[in-house]
N, C-alpha and C positions, 0 to 999 in steps of 0.2 A: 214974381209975387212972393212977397215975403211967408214964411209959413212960423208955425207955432207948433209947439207941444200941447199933445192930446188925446186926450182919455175918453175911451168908450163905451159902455154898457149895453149890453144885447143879450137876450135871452140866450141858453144853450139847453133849455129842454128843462126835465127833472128827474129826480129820484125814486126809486122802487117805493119811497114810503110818502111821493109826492112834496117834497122842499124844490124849490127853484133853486136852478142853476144856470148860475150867469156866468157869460164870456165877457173879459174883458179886454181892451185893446189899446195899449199905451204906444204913441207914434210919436217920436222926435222929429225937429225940425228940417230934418232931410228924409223925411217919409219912413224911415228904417220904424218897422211895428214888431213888437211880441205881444202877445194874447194869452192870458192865462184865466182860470176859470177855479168856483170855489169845491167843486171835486175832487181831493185829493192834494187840495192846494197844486194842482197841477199849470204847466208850463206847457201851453200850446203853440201856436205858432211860432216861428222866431223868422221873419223875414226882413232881409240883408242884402247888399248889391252886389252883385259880379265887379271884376274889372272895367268891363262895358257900363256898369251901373244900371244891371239888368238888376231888378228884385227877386229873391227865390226864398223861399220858408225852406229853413235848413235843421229842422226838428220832428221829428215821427209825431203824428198828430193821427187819430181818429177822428172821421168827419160828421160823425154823430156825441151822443151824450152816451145811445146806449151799450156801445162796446166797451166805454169807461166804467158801466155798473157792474160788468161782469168779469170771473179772470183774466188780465190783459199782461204783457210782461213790465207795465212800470212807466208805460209812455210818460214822461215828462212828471213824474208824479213825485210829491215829499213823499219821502219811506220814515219810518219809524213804528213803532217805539224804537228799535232797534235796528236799523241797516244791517246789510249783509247777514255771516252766519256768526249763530251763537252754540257751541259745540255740546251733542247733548243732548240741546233747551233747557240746559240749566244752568244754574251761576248763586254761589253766595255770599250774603253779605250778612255783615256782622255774626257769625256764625250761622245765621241762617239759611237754609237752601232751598233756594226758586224755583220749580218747574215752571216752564214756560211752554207756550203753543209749537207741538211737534208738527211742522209744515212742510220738511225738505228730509226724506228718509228720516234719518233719526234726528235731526238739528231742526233749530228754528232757522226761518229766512227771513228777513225783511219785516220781523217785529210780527208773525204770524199769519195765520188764515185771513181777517180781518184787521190790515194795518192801515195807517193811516193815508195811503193810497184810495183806500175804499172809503173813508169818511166826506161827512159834507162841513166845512168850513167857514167860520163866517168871515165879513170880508170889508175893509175899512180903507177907504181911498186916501193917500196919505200925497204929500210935495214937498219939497223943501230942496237942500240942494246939498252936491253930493262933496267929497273931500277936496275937491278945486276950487270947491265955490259956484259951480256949476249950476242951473236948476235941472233938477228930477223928477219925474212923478211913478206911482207907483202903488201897488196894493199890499197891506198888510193883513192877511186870514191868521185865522186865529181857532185853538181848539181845546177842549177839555178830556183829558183820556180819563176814566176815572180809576182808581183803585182797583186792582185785579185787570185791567183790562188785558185779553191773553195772556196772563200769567204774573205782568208786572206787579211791583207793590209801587202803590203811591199815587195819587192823582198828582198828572203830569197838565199843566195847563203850555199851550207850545205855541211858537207864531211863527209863520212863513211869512218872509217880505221879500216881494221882487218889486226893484229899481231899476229904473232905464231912463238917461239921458242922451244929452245931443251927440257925445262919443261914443254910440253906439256900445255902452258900456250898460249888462246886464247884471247887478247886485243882487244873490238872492242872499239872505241873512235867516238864520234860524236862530232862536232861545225858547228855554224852557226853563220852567221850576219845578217843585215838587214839596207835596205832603210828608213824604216819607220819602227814605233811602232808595234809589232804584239806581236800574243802568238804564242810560239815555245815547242814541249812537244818531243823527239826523241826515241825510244826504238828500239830493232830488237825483231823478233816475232819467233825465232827458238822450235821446239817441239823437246822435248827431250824422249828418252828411253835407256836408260843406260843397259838394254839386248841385244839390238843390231835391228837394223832394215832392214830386208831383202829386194835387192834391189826389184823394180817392182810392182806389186800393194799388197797393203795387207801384212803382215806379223811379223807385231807389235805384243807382247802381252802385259797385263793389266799392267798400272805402281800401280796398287795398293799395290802392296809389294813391291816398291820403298821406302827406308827409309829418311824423310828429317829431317833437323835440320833448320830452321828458324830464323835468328839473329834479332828478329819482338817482339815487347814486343805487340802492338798495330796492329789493322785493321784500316779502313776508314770507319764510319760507310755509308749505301746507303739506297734509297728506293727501289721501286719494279720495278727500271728502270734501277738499277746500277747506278744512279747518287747520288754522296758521297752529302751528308745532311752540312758539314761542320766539321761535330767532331768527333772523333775517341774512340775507345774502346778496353780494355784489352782483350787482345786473353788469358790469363790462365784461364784455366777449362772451355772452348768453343770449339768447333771442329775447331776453327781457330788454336788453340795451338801447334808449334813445337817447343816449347822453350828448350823441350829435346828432340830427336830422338822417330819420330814415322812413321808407313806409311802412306801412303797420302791415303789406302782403309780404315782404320779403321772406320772413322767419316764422310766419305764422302757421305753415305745416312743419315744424319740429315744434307744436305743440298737439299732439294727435288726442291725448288723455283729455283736453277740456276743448276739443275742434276750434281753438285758437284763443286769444288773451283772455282770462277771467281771472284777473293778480290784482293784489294792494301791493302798490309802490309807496315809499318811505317816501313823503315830500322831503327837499333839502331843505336847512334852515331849522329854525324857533317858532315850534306850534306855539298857536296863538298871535302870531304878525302876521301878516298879511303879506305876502312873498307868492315870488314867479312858480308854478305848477308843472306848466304845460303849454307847449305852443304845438298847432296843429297846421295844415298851409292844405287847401287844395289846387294843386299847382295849373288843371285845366280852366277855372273859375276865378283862380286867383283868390278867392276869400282866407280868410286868416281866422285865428280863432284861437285866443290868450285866455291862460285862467289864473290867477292869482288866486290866493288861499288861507285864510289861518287854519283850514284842518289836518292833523299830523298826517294821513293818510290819502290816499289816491286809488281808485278801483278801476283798473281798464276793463273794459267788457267789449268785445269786439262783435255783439249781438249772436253770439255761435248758435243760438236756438230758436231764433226768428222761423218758423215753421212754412211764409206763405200764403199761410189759411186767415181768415175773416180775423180771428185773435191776435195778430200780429200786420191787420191792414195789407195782408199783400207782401208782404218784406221777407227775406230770407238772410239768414245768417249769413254775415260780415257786411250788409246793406248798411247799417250804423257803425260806428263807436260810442261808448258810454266814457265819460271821467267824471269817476262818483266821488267828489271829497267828502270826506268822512274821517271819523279813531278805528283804529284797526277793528277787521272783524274778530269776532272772540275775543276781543279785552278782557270783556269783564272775569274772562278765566285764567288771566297771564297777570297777575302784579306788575311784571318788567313793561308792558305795553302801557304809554299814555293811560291813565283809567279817564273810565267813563260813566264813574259813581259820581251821581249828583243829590246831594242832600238839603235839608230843605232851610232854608235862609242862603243859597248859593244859588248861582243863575248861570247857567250855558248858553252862550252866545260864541255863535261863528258864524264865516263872510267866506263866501266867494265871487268874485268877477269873474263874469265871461265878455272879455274884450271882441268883438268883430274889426275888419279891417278889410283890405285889398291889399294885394302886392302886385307891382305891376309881370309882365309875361316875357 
């Protein structure tokens, strides 16, 4: 029987101040689904076939609405104002100088206390077809930050658009503009396990003999705060190294200081194209899993703080991988870094692909 692309709308509950929140559920015509929802413009489900063309959701997902309202590590969620850290929580422009929302020791994280992981979204079903000519369907949210919000200057009006066609090909796309001068940094935070993730709490195991490929010649060098220093360093013959296929357990205790990867890699290549990232393989399942990119930068997170407990669904550190594309953290305090000053009659727009697949065993 022939099948079709299709789009789904379901409740997922509501919000502490009572708005509805809906699950969405976009399926290609070989059944492959991801589900996203307007909370946090977050990325729920992502389910994909084994070798066998077994289905498995290969994304940390919470099986409720309300673990999402509360601190959670990021499940699947757009981050902003600002991703990653900003050294400080401050930064100036035009001789101006920002204090921003102090949320990680003395730095900001993830654009502060209340980033746009915590907001509600609105949300505009969109089709058409993707760079082959392909059709896609897909949801664009959409958000207003206003002026001052944690710290920033500028009302930031932003959109998240995840795309999913019949190549099991996921486009999520961010832009933004602004009132005034600000720094804008945008990534989605989804944890990956390419074995498959059992719904309800718990049931991840170790991504250590996940194999990746890294298109990273370079890391961002940091101090003992995770704040990048300015200058960067050759990842070959470093445990930062995947310049050929390796697993992410092999070297991951010679990083004792951050209990395993939390680095921005240098994508190779001209920010702003869209170029190869990252290839990941899990060799027991067979699934694959490509990212293409125009963001200058790359964040591996190897989950090291997944806890276990109700706020992390069960999962313990190194049950995921993260690859957060994004502009370096702390730009906005390095000139020599990509900037990621956006002022107002300019528009920020970046892409990335998450390609799925099989290889056979």
């Amino acid at each position: 029987m022939q099948r079709f692309m299709s789009l789904v709308t379901t409740p997922f509950g509501q919000t502490k101040d009572g708005k509805p929140v809906q699950k969405i559920t976009l399926t290609n015509s070989h059944g492959h689904r991801v589900s996203v929802m307007n909370w946090g413009a977050s990325l729920l489900e992502v389910e994909v076939p084994d070798r066998d063309g077994k289905l498995a959701n290969v994304n940390m997902v919470f099986d409720s609405i309300d673990r999402y309202l509360d601190s959670h590590p990021g499940f699947g969620s757009s981050i902003g104002r600002f991703c990653n850290r900003i050294g400080l929580a401050k930064f100036e422009i035009d001789g101006e100088t920002y204090q921003v929302t102090v949320n990680h020791g003395k730095h900001c994280l993830h654009g502060g206390k209340v980033n746009f992981s915590h907001k509600w979204w609105d949300a505009d079903l969109i089709s058409g077809k993707d760079a082959n000519g392909n059709p896609e369907i897909g949801v664009r949210y959409s958000l207003v930050s206003p002026d001052g919000d944690e710290g920033f200057p500028g009302e930031v009006t932003v959109t998240a658009e995840y795309r999913w066609n019949d190549a099991s090909e996921l486009t999520i796309e961010f832009t933004a503009t602004t009132t005034k001068p600000t720094h804008v940094n945008l990534t989605n935070h989804s944890y990956w396990n390419l074995a498959g993730i059992a719904p309800g709490d718990g049931g991840a195991s170790s991504i250590h003999d996940h194999v990746a490929l890294l298109h990273c010649n370079e890391t961002l060098d940091v101090d003992e705060d995770l704040i990048p220093t300015g200058t960067t360093s050759s990842v070959e013959g470093t445990p930062f190294d995947f310049l050929h296929p390796e697993t992410f357990g092999k070297r991951i205790d010679q990083l004792p200081a951050t209990k395993g990867y939390d680095h921005c890699y240098v994508v190779a290549g001209e920010p702003g194209k869209l170029r190869p990232a990252a290839r990941v393989v899990d060799p027991k399942s067979g699934r694959t899993f490509e990212i293409e990119t125009t963001q200058p930068g790359m964040q591996l997170y190897t989950a090291n703080h997944l806890g276990g407990n109700a706020s992390s669904a069960g999962h313990r550190s190194h049950e995921a991988f993260c690859l957060e594309t994004q502009h370096y953290p702390d730009a906005c305090n390095h000139p020599n870094f990509k900037s990621t000053l956006l002022r107002p009659g300019d528009k920020l727009k970046e892409t990335t692909v998450h390609r799925f697949g099989v290889e056979a065993g």
